[in-house]
N, C-alpha and C positions, 0 to 999 in steps of 0.2 A: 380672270382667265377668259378665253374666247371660248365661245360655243363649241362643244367637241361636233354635233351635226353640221352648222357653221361651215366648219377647217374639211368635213366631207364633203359637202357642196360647197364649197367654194377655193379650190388647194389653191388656183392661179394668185386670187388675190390676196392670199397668207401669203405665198410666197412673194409677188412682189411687196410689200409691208415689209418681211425680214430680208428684200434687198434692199430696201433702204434704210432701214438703220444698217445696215452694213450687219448685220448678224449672221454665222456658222450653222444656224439649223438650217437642216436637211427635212423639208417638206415629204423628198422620196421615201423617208425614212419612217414617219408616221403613216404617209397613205400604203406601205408594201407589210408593216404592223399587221393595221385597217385590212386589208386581203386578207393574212393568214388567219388575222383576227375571225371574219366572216368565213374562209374555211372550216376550221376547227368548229365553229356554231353547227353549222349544214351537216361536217360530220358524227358532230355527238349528238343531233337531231335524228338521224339516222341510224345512227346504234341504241338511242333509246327506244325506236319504232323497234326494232328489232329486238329489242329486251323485253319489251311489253308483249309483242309476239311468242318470244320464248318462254315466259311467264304464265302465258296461258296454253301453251302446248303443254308445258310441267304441268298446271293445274289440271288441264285434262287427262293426259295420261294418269295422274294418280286418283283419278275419280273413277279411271275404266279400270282400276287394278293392273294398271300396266308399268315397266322398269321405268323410271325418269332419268336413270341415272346419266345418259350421256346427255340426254336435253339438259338436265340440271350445268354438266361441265361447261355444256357452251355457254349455258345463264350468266355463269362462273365468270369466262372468258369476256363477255360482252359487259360486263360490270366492270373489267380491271381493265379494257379500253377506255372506257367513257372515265373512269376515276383518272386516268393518266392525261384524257382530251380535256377535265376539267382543271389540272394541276397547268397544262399548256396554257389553255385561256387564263389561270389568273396570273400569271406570267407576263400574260403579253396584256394582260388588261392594266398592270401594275407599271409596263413602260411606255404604254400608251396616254395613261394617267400621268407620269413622270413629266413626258415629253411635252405632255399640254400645258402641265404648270410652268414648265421652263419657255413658251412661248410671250415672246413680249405682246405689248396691247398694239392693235392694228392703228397705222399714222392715219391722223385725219387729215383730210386734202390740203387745207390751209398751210402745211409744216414743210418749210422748205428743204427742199434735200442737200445731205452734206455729209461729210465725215466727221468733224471736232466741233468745238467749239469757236475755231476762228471761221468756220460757214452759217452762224448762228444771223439771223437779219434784224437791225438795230428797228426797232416800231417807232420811238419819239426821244426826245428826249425834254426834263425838265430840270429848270434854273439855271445859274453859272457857277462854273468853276472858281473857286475862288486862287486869286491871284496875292504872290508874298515878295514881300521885298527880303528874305534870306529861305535859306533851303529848308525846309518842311520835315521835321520829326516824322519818323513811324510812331505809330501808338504802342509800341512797347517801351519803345525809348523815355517816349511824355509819360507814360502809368508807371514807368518807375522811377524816373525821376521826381516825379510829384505825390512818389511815397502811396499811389492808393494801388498800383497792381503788381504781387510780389510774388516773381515764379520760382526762386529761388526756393521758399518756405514751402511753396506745394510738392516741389522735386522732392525734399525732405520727407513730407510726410505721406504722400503718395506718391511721386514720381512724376512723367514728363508729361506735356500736355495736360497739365492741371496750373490752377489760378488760384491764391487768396485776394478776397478784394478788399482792400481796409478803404477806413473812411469817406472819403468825396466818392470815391468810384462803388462803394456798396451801396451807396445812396443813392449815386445814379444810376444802376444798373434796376433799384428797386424803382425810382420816379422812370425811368425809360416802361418800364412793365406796367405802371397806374396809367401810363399817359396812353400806351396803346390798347389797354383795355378800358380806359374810356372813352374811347373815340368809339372801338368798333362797337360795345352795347350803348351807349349812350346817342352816338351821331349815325350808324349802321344796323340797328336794329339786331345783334347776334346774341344769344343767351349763353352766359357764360358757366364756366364750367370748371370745377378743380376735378379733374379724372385719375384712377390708379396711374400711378409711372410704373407699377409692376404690369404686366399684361402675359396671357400664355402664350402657345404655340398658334391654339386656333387664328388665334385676332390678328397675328403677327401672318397666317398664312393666307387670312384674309384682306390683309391689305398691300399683299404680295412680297412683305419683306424677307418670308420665309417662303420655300426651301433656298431664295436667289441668294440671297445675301447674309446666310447663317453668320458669313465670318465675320459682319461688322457687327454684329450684334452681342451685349453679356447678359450671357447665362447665369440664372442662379442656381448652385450647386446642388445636389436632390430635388430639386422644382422645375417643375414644366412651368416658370416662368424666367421672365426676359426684362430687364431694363428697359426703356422705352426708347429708341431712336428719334421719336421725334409726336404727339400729344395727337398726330393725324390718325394713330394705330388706335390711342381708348376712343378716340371721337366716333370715328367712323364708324367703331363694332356697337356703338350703342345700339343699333340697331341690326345686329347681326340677328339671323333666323327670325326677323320680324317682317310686319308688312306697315306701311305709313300708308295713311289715308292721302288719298291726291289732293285734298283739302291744302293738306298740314305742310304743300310743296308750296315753295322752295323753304327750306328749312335749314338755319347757322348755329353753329356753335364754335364761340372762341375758351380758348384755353390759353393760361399762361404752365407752361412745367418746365423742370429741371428735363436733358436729351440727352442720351447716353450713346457713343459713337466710336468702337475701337479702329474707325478708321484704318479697315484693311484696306493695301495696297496705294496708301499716301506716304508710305514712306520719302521724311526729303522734302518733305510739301507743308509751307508754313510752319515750321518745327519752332518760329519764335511770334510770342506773342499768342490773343487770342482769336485769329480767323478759324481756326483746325482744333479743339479742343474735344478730349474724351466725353467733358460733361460742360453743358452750354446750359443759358435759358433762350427758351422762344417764346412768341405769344402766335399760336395757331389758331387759323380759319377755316374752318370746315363744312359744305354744303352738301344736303343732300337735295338733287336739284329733278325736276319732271324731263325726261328726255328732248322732248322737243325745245329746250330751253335752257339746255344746258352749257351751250356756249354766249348765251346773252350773260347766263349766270357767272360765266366766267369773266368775261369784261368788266361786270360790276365786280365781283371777288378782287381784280386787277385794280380797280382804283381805291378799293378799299386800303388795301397796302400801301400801295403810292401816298396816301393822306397822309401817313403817319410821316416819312419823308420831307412831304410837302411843310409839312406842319413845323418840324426842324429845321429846316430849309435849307436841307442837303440836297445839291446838284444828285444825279441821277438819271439813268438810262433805262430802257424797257427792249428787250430782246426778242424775240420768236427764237425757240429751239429749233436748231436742223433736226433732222432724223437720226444724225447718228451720234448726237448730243444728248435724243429724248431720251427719258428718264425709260424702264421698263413696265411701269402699269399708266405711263401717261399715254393720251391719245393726241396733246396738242397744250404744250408749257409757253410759259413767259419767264423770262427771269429778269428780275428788278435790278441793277447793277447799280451801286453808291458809286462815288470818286473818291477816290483814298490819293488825297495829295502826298501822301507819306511814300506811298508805293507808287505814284504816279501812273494809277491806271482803276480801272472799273472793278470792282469787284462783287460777284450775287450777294446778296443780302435776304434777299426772297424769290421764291418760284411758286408761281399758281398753276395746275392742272385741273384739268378736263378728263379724269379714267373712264368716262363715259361707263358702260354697266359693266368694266375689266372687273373692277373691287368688287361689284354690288352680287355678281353671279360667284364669285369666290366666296364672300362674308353671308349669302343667299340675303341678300337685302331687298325687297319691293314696296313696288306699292300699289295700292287698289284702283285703278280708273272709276271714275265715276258710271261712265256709262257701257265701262265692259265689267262679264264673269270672271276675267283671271288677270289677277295679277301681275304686274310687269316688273324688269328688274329698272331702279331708279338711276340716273344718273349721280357719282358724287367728285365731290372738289375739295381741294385744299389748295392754301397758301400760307406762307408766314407771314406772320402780320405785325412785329419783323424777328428775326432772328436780333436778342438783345444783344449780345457782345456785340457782333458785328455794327449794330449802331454806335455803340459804344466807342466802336473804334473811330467811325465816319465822325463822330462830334469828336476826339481827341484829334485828330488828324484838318479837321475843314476848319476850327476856331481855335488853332494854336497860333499864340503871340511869339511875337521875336522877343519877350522876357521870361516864355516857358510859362507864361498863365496860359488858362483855356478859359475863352469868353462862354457860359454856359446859353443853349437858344434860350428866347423868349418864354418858349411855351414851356419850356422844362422848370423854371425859376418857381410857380408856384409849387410843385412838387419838391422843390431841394430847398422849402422853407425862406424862399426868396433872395437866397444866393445867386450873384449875377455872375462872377468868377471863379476859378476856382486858380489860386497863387500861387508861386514856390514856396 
């Protein structure tokens, strides 16, 4: 969240921030709070000089042996103002609080302005498209034709938007997971990490998923906990109410987990196949980075992703978010876009952010400078490093044959026990 001091010295430029992402908050509406807020202060400031005063009138009079009683009434009186001036303040302290949490993270200048994702600005792009002498399966069509991805059997036993994977494709979806988490601890230096996929409310509030997005998330029934949306929620909180030595900056951790996503308001949207699914795997990238160095940290975060791509040697695009595409706690996103010959067009596979100190003052995360008394809130980052189906799809879709085999990449073959294809 932003600095509540911050958003009072500074409303102009809150306010333009939520004109570009195109957002509905009303800045008038927190700063006219903010007044009554400091009203109601000044006046129960003033009713308590005045009860203190009354207090010692009663105590005197009953030292001189004199009636207290009407001094006592007003006592009386000036007690059940100030209890009503304090039931006001937490009132408006509770939607001043509301109001802040619902405030997105301010754009960093770099972030071109736009409404959707068709004003999103392409940064580079790598490899070529591959080119077919007959028209190009979707990857639902290829995984169930070649008997490994069957949605049929998950509608059965739990319903839509679920997958079994049998054979070639369980395999690959586990060698897709070895191969990105050897790259990033082995060739990137990140310390890897199996984390709870159960997490509470706190962790989920700290990395902003909660209170914005209650509705895509599942709850578990009597427990203040939650399925995990996505391995960036346990990473992050490791260091919730802590402080990291500036030594220990910059600082990674990858995680491979199961992502738990009820996909509200996708209704209609990729209903076949695995793009859009309730429960995915990812392999996340997570940095907690020193402010001054947080957007170098991000370019490297950004090719770390890219490698695993590179490495498959899936064609591939890198985008800059508009404003009104940014995510809500990013300050400045990329998103990696594969080629899906099947769909014939780009689709994200991975998004690296910049929350700059959004999450860290939510999660209360710092860290110590070397040569200052206090504390600062750190910068942190994520990315996917990659979202596994979704690769999954890019290799069914970029090395499907005109006989329905799929040529498996290179680098994948030692992980699938040196399988080069995979046949009808």
């Amino acid at each position: 969240m932003l600095d509540i001091k911050f958003i009072r010295k500074n409303p102009e430029i809150v306010a333009q921030s939520l004109k570009k992402r195109k957002s509905d908050l009303d800045i008038e509406y927190f700063l006219n709070l903010d007044v009554e807020r400091r009203k109601i202060i000044q006046q129960t400031e003033e009713l308590k000089m005045q009860r203190n005063k009354a207090s010692a009138a009663v105590a005197q009079a009953r030292k001189n042996g004199e009636d207290a009683k009407e001094l006592m009434s007003g006592l009386g009186d000036l007690s059940f103002r100030i209890k009503d001036l304090d039931a006001q303040l937490k009132d408006i302290d509770s939607k001043v609080q509301d109001w802040v949490m619902s405030v997105p993270n301010l754009v960093h200048d770099d972030v071109p302005e736009g409404v959707d994702d068709e004003d999103n600005i392409e940064v580079h792009q790598w490899g070529q498209a591959p080119s077919f002498s007959f028209t190009p399966k979707e990857h639902w069509q290829i995984g169930t034709e070649l008997k490994g991805l069957d949605f049929e059997t998950a509608a059965k036993v739990t319903g839509s938007r679920f997958v079994f994977y049998f054979g070639w494709a369980a395999r690959m979806e586990r060698a897709l997971i070895n191969l990105m988490l050897d790259v990033q601890t082995s060739e990137h230096g990140y310390l890897e990490t199996i984390p709870p996929m159960i997490v509470n409310s706190q962790s989920l509030t700290g990395t902003s998923q909660l209170p914005k997005f209650k509705s895509d998330l599942f709850k578990l029934e009597n427990w203040d906990y939650y399925l995990i949306p996505t391995a960036e929620v346990p990473l992050t909180n490791i260091y919730q109410n802590a402080v990291i030595q500036e030594g220990d900056l910059p600082k990674g951790f990858v995680a491979y987990t199961g992502c738990f996503r009820s996909e509200a308001g996708s209704h209609g949207r990729d209903t076949k196949g695995i793009i859009r699914q309730h429960q995915f795997n990812k392999v996340e990238l997570v940095w907690f980075a020193h402010p001054d160095k947080s957007y170098d940290q991000l370019e490297i975060l950004l090719g770390h992703a890219e490698k695993i791509l590179q490495l498959l040697g899936l064609h591939y695009r890198v985008v800059t978010l508009c404003t009104g595409d940014l995510g809500f706690g990013s300050a400045k996103t990329y998103d990696i876009e594969v080629w899906l010959p099947g769909q014939g067009k780009y689709r994200e596979i991975s998004s690296c952010s910049n929350f700059e100190d959004f999450q860290a003052r939510r999660a209360d995360i710092k860290f110590k400078p070397a040569q200052e008394k206090k504390a600062r809130f750190v910068h942190t980052l994520n990315g996917s490093g990659l979202a596994v189906g979704r690769t999954m799809v890019a290799i069914l879709e970029n090395f499907q044959q005109e006989d329905g085999s799929i040529i498996i990449p290179d680098v994948l073959r030692p992980y699938m026990g040196g399988q080069s294809i995979i046949e009808p």
